[in-house]
N, C-alpha and C positions, 0 to 999 in steps of 0.2 A: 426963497426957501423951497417954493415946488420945483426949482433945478435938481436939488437932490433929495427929491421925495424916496425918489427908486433906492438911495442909496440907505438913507436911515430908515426903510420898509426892511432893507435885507439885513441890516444890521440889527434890528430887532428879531428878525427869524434865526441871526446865528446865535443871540445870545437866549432866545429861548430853547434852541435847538444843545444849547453846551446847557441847559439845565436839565431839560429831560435827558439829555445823557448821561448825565448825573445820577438822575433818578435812577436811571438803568443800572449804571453801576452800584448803585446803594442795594437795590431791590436783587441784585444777582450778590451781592456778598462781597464784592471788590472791595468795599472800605473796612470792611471786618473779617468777617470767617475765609475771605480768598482773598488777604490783602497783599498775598505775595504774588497771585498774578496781576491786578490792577495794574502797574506799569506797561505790560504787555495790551492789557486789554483797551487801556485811555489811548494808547498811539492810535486805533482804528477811527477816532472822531477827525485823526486827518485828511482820511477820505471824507467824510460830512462836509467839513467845510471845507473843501477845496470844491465839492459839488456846489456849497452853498454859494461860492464867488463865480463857480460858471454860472450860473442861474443868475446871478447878480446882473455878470456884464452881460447876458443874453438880453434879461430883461434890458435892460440900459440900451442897448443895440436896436431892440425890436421897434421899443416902446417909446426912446428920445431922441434917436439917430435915424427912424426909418429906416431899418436893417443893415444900415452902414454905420463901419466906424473903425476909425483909425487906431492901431496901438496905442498912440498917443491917449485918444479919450478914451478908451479900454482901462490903461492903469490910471486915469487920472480920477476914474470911477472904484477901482478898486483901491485906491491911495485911501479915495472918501468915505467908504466901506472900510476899511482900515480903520480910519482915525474913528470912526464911530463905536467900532468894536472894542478898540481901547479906550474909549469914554466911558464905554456899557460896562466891562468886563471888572473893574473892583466891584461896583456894583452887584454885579454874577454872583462874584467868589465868596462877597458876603455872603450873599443869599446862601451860596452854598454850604460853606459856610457853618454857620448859626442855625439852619434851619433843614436843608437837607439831610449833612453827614457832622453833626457837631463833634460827633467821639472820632474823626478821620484822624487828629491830629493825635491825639494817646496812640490810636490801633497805629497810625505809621510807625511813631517814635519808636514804640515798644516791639514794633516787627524790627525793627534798624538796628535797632540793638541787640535782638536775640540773636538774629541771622550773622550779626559782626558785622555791620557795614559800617558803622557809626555808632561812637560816644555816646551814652546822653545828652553829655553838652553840646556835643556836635548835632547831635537828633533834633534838639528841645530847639536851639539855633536855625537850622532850616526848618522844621516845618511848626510854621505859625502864620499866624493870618498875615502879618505885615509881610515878609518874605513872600508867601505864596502870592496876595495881591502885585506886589512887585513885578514876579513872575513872571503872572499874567498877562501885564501890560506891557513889559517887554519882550514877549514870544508872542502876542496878537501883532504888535508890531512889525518884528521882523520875521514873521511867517506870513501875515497878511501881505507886506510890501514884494515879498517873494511870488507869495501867490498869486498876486495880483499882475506880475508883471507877464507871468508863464498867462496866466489866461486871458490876458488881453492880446498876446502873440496868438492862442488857439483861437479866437474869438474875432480876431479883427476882418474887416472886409473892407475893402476898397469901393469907394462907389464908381461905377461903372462911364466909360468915356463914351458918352453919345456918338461919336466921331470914330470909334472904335468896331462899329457893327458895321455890318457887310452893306454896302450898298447904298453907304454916305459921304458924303466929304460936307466938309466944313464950309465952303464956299458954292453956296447953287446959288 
């Protein structure tokens, strides 16, 4: 289990990191009184956690690898990060849920429908906890697996060939 301590440390920081974001957006009006820009405003958490996975694999690099590491153990870190984030992340959405933004789902519906995007039924249909948790765990995934593979490309370092520096050969 302490092989991936680093990995469930950063998957606890992204999913307290998507709650205070949360809060953020509660406290600035996104779920209510500005909830026609919230779509605009929730995409900026993609920079968070794409910061949060470099920090991730940094740490993992620094801290288990001795400042090397292969792409290879790059994503195989962010896979692990991944799959933690989609353990964590019903969890989240509950919280957020029932306890952060409980009226999100009326304030969507009822913006969906005045604006004409969608039906009630079509409204009342996407946005509920079940769908939303769904989601969740389907965009942590396939945004994490993406993520993860671009930052283990930006992140990787080859460990260095002793044989390589000036002024050795392999045979004295």
């Amino acid at each position: 289990m302490s092989k991936y301590r680093i990995e469930i440390k950063w998957s606890v920081i992204f999913s307290v990191a998507m709650i205070l974001w949360m809060l953020g957006e509660k406290y600035f009006g996104l779920h209510d009184e500005y909830i026609a820009e919230h779509s605009f405003y929730t995409s900026f958490f993609g920079i968070v956690a794409i910061g949060i996975y470099l920090l991730a694999l940094y740490d993992k690099r620094k801290n288990y690898h001795n400042g090397f590491m292969s792409w290879t153990d790059g994503f195989k870190t962010g896979a692990i990060l991944t799959l933690g984030i989609v353990i964590l992340s019903p969890f989240v959405q509950l919280l957020i849920i029932e306890f952060i933004t409980p009226n999100y789902f009326r304030n969507i519906t009822e913006y969906s429908i005045e604006a004409g995007e969608m039906t009630r039924e079509e409204a009342e249909e996407y946005f509920n906890t079940t769908n939303y948790i769904l989601q969740s765990v389907l965009w942590a995934a396939v945004s994490g697996l993406i993520t993860a593979a671009i930052a283990a490309l930006l992140l990787r370092r080859k460990l260095r060939d002793p044989y390589q520096v000036k002024g050795t050969t392999p045979y004295r």
